[in-house]
C-alpha positions in Angstrom: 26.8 0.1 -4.1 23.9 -1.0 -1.9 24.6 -2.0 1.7 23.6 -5.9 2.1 21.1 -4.3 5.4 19.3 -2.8 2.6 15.7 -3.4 2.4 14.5 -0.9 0.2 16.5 1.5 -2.5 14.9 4.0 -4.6 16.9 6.3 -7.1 14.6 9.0 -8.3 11.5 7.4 -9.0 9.1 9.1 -10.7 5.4 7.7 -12.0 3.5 9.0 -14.5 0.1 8.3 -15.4 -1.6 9.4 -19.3 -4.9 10.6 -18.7 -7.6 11.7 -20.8 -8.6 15.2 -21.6 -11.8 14.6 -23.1 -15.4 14.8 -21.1 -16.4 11.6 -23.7 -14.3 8.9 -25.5 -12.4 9.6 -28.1 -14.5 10.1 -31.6 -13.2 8.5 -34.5 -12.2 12.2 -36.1 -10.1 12.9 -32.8 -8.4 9.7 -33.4 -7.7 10.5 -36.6 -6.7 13.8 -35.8 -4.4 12.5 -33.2 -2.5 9.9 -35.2 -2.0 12.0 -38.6 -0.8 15.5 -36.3 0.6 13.6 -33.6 -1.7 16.0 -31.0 -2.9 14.2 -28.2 -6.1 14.1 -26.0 -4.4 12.9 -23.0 -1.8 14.5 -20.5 0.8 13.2 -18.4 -0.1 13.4 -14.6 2.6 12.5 -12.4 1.7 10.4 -9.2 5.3 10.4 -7.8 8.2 12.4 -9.0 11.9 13.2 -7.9 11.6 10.4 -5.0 14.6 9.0 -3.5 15.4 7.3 -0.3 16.8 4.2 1.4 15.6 1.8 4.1 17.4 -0.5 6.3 16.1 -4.2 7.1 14.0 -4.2 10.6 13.1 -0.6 9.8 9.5 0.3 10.1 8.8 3.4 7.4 5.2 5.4 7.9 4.1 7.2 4.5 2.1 9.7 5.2 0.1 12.7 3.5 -3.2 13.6 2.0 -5.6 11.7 -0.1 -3.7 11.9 -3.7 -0.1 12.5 -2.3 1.2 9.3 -4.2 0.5 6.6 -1.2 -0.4 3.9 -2.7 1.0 4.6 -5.7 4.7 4.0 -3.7 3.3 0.9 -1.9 2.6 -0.6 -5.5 6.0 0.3 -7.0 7.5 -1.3 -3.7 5.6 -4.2 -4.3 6.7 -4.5 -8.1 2.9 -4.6 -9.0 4.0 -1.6 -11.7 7.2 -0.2 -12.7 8.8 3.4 -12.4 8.3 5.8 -15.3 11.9 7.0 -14.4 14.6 6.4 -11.9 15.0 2.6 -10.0 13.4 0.7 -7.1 15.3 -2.0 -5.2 13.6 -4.8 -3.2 15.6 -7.0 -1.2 13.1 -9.3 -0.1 10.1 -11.3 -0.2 7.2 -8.6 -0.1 3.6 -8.4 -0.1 1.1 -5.6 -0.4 -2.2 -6.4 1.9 -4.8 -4.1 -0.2 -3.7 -4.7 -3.5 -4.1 -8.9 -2.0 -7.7 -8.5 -1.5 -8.5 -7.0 -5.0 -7.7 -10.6 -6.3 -10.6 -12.4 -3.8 -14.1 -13.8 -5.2 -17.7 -12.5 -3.9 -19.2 -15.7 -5.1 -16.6 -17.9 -3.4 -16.5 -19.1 0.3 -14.8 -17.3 3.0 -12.5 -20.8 2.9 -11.9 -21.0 -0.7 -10.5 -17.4 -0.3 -8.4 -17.8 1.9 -6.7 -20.5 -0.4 -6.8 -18.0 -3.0 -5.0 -15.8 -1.0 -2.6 -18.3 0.2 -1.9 -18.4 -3.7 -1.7 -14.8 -4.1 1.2 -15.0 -1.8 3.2 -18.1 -2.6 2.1 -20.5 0.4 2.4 -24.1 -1.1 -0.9 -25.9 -0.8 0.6 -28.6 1.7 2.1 -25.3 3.9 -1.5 -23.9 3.6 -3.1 -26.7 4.7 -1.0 -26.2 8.1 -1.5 -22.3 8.5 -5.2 -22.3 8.0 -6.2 -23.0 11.3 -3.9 -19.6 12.8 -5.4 -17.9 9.8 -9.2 -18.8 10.7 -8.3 -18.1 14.7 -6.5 -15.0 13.9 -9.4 -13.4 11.4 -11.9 -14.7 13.9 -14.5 -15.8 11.1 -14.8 -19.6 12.0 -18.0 -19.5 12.0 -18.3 -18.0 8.4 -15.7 -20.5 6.5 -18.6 -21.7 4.2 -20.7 -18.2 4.1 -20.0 -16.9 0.5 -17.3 -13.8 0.9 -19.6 -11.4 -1.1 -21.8 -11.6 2.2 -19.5 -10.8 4.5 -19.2 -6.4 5.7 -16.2 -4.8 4.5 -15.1 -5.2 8.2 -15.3 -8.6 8.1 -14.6 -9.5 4.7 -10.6 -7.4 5.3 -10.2 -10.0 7.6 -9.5 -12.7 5.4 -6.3 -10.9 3.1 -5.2 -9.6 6.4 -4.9 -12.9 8.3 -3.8 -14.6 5.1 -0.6 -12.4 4.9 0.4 -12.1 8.4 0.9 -15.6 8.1 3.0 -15.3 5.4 6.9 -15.7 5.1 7.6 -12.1 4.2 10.9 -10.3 5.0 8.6 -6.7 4.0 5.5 -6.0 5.0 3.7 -3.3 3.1 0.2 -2.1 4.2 -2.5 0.6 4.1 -4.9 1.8 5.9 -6.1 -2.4 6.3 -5.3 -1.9 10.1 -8.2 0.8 10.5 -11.1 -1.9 9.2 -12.8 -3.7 11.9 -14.3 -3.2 15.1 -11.6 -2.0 18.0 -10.7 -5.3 19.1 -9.6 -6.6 15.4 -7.9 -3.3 15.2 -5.9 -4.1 18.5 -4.8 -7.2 17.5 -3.5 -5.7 13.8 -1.4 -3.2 15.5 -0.3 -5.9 18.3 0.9 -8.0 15.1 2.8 -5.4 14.0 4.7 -4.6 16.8 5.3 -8.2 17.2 7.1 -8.2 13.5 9.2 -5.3 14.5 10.4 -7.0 17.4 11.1 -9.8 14.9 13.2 -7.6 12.6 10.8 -7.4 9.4 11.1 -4.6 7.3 8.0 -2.6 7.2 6.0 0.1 5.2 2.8 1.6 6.2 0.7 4.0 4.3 -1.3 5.6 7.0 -3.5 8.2 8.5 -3.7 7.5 11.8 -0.5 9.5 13.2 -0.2 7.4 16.8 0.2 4.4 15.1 2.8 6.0 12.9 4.2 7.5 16.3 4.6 4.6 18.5 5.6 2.3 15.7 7.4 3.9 13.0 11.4 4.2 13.1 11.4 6.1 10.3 8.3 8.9 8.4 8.1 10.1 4.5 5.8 13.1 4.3 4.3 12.9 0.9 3.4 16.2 -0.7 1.6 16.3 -4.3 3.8 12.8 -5.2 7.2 14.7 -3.9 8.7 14.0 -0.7 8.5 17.1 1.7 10.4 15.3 4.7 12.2 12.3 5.3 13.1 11.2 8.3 11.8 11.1 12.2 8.3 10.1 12.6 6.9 13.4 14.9 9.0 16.4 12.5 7.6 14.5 10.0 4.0 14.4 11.9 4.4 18.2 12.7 5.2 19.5 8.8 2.4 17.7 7.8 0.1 18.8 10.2 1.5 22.6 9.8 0.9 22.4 6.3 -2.7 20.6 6.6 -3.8 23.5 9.0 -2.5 26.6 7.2 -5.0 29.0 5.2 -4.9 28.0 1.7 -2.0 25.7 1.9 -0.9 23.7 -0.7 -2.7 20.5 0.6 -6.0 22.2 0.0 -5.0 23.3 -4.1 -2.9 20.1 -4.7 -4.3 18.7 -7.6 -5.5 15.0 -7.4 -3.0 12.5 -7.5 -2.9 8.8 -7.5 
């Protein structure tokens, strides 16, 4: 039975991905071939597998690991943007994902009219928008760029606006990437300052990260992700250590691992 302090519950969870075998798309023949023998084209690739672990509210979880260790693939199954190929996944809580927020902005729009889109990407009611815009602009710093279109903005600049937007946002989880790292030093501060303010607060939090001091000084909690299986879970610097032992050893594992999602 889950504990009503749960935040987050999975059961192994395991994702798998069909991809394609073929150089080319599929010829008519192959599809043919496919559907009368039943032989496929495509193999299963699995992002995550075998994954199980709990999280308590007001706990702050740093997911670490190489490029293709499953990262963002958990963040999105946290976030309920997909579902598990096996096992379960319990969220007890409103929950965003910040980098999954911004894929739903428009170049051609204004930096303002983005922000609104945002607000609807995360459930703010127009009226409670309307209220939180002025923290959002302040916080983002890009007052003087409300009516520039966003499609002209830097990439520094232009993760501003899905960042501010959710910070502002009723959540009881925070889930992020590696949003915290865009910007110049002083946009950076203020991120991690935010942060450390919403663990104070008690928000649950997730952060898929490579920047071990942040996971250091913030985390209460590390999952070392290792070719989408979990090779440690628990305290933030053993889980720091493995990972650097295993990034730094002569032909590790890291270095083979084949690319995951």
């Amino acid at each position: 039975m889950t504990s009503p302090a749960t935040a987050l519950r999975l059961e192994g969870v395991g994702k798998c991905y069909m991809v394609s075998t073929l150089a080319a798309r599929e010829t008519f023949p192959q599809t043919l071939n496919r559907l009368l023998t039943g032989n496929s084209s495509r193999r299963a690739l699995w992002a995550l597998r075998g994954l199980s672990f709990e999280l308590a509210r007001g706990e702050v979880l740093g997911v670490i690991g190489a490029n293709g260790a499953g990262k963002s693939t958990l963040l999105m199954l946290l976030a309920q943007i997909i579902a598990p190929t096996e096992g379960r996944v319990e969220v007890h809580g409103k929950s965003s994902i910040f980098f999954q927020l911004a894929s739903g902005l428009r170049p051609q729009l204004t930096v303002l009219d983005n922000f609104s889109v945002c607000a609807a990407l995360l459930g703010i009611e127009r009226a409670k928008f309307r209220e939180l815009l002025p923290a959002m602009v302040e916080f983002s710093g890009l007052g003087d760029y409300l009516h520039a279109r966003y499609g002209e903005l830097s990439s520094g600049l232009a993760a501003r606006v899905p960042f501010a937007a959710a910070v502002h946002a009723k959540l009881d989880i925070v889930m992020a990437d590696e949003m915290i790292a865009v910007g110049d030093e002083a946009f950076q501060q203020k991120c991690f300052k935010t942060f450390e303010e919403f663990r104070r607060s008690g928000k649950t939090m997730v952060l898929a990260s490579h920047g071990m001091d942040l996971v250091a000084k913030l985390c209460t909690k590390s999952l070392y992700l290792r070719g989408g299986a979990a090779a440690y879970f628990g305290d933030p610097i053993e889980a720091i250590r493995r990972y650097g032992a295993d990034s730094s050893a002569p032909g590790s594992a890291l270095a083979r691992a084949e690319p995951l999602l």
